[in-house]
Phi, psi and omega in degrees: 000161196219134209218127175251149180245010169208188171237059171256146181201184211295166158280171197286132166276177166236132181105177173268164172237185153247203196289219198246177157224142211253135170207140187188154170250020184256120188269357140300332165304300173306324212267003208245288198299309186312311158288344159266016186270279176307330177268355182276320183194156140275351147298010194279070187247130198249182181246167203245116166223156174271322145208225210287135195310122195280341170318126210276116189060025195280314157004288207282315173305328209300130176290012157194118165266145161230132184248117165316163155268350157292336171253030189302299188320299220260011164255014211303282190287052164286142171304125137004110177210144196292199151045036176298143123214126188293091197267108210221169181241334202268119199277321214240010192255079180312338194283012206261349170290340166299285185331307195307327189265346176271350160278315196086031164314152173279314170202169151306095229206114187232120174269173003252033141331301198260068098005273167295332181318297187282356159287304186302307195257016180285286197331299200288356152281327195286348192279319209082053212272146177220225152310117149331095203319130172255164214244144159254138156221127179256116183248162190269134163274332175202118181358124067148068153276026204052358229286326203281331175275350197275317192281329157303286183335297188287355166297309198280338170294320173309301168321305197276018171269327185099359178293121169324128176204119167255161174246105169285091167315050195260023178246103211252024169220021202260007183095336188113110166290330162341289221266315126025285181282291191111050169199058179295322197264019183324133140325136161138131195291163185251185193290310194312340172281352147274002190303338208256024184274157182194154177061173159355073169289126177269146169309308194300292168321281192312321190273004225239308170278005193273170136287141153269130174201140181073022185082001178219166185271130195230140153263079188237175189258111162334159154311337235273180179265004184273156183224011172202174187204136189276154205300009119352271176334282183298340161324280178305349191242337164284285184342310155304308159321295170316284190332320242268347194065174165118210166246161156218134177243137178245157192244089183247163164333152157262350148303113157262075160278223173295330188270323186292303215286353179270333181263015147330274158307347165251358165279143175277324195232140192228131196262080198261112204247129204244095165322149177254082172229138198300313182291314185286339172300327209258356156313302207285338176285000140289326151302287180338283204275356144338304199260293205265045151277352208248274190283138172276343191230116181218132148237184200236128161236120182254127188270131171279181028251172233259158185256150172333130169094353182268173161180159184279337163301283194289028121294279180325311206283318192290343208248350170039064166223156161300175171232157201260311211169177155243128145323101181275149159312130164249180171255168176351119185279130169264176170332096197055058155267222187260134169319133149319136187060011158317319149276120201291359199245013196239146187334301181308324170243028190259279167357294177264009152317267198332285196294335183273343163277330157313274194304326166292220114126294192299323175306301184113014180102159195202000000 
């Protein structure tokens, strides 16, 4: 089991790192850490003390500690520090929350329960794991409301920001953001080549293997006949996404199935993009309620041009979502042209200036 006693967490790293330090005289404890160390990354190589390191800032620097419970007493007056973990096996042992507070541990961690717990966070040091990327997802209020140009714009806006940014393909009946883009014939693996993914995805590996295109990494669907990858599958590869910092916008479904409903959860901020027409209003207020069993922050961006009696305030007020915005009209892109928001002086991509200075803001920066 893995127990946290504060919400403090590591600092952000930049880069790959190496591994933790580790300190304990119990050696079976060490023959323990030392093999989840080794199945978490192979840069994870930790360095070993019995107790705190007479080296002038090795303490301070290591991007993750973990301390035996045998060796609690002797790092007791070690400097206050983030990314402490009290590693202990006595299931039935209250002291060890003490000790943990008398170090100034982060969190508690008793194998071999918290195992994977401790696998999950050496890999994200040896990754350089920092902020989390914020995920946009843009869904469609009703079949071909734009939602899939929209979510390309604010990728390709992203990008030309200069932000680490993937674009997420999670509509596996929408043709392919690939194609979309003007890069059907990209290198680079597509979602049917995760399915069988489980656990852990490393970031680094995942985005190293997508296409690139326009300056960002796209995660799209093949020619094949697969039209889904199990919600497992899709957990892990937003998850790995996420770690990567940056932006991730994702193109989801207006169906919440098992697979929507997992890149759901993982979106921060959610986009519901809406024609501004009666019929389409009253789709998207199916979707809407659908999505935000899931998700908590959905807004409405509304596409014109307006049905008699409309405005995007009175869409929002009928669908009792905030409002985002009015969607601007571009013209058609044709065929291996210019990207959606690809022109940056052009309406559309004036819009997702506008939304990515907002939404970082709201965020705390990103």
């Amino acid at each position: 089991m893995a127990g946290a006693i504060t919400h403090d967490h590591a600092a952000a790293a930049q880069g790959r790192q190496g591994g933790p330090l580790i300190v304990t005289e119990d050696v079976e404890l060490l023959d323990d850490l030392l093999r989840l160390c080794a199945a978490a990354a192979a840069g994870a190589r930790p360095e070993v003390h019995h107790t705190v390191p007479d080296g002038r800032g090795t303490w301070e620097a290591a991007p993750l500690v973990l301390v035996g419970d045998d060796a609690a007493r002797r790092v007791r007056g070690a400097a206050r520090r983030r990314g402490v973990v009290l590693v202990g096996r006595d299931q039935d042992d209250s002291g060890v929350w003490r000790r943990a507070v008398e170090i100034g541990a982060d969190h508690v961690l008793l194998l071999p329960d918290g195992e994977q717990w401790l696998i999950d966070r050496i890999a994200d040091v040896a990754e350089g794991v920092g902020r989390p990327a914020l995920t946009v997802g843009v869904i469609g209020g009703r079949g071909g409301a734009g939602a899939s140009t929209l979510a390309c714009a604010l990728a390709v806006t992203s990008a030309r920001q200069g932000r680490r940014t993937l674009l997420v393909d999670a509509d596996p009946l929408g043709g392919g953001l690939d194609v979309l883009l003007g890069g059907e014939t990209a290198e680079g693996l597509r979602w049917p080549a995760f399915s069988a993914s489980r656990g852990r995805v490393g970031g680094g590996a995942l985005e190293e293997s997508l296409p690139e295109l326009h300056a960002l990494r796209v995660l799209s669907w093949d020619r094949s006949d697969a039209v889904a990858v199990p919600p497992q599958a899709v957990r892990a590869v937003l998850a790995a996404a996420r770690r990567r910092g940056g932006a991730v916008v994702v193109d989801l479904p207006r169906r919440v199935d098992e697979g929507a409903a997992e890149a759901l959860a993982q979106v921060d901020l959610g986009v519901l993009v809406v024609p501004a027409e009666l019929r389409a209003i009253a789709a998207a207020a199916r979707v809407a309620s659908a999505a935000g069993m899931v998700l908590g922050d959905l807004r409405v961006a509304v596409r014109g041009p307006y049905a008699p009696g409309l405005d995007d305030r009175e869409v929002a007020r009928l669908l009792g979502l905030p409002l985002l915005g009015e969607v601007p009209a571009e013209p058609p892109v044709p065929d291996g042209g210019v990207p959606p928001g690809g022109a940056a002086r052009g309406p559309l991509a004036r819009f997702c200036t506008a939304f990515w200075d907002r939404a970082l803001v709201e965020a705390g920066g990103v």
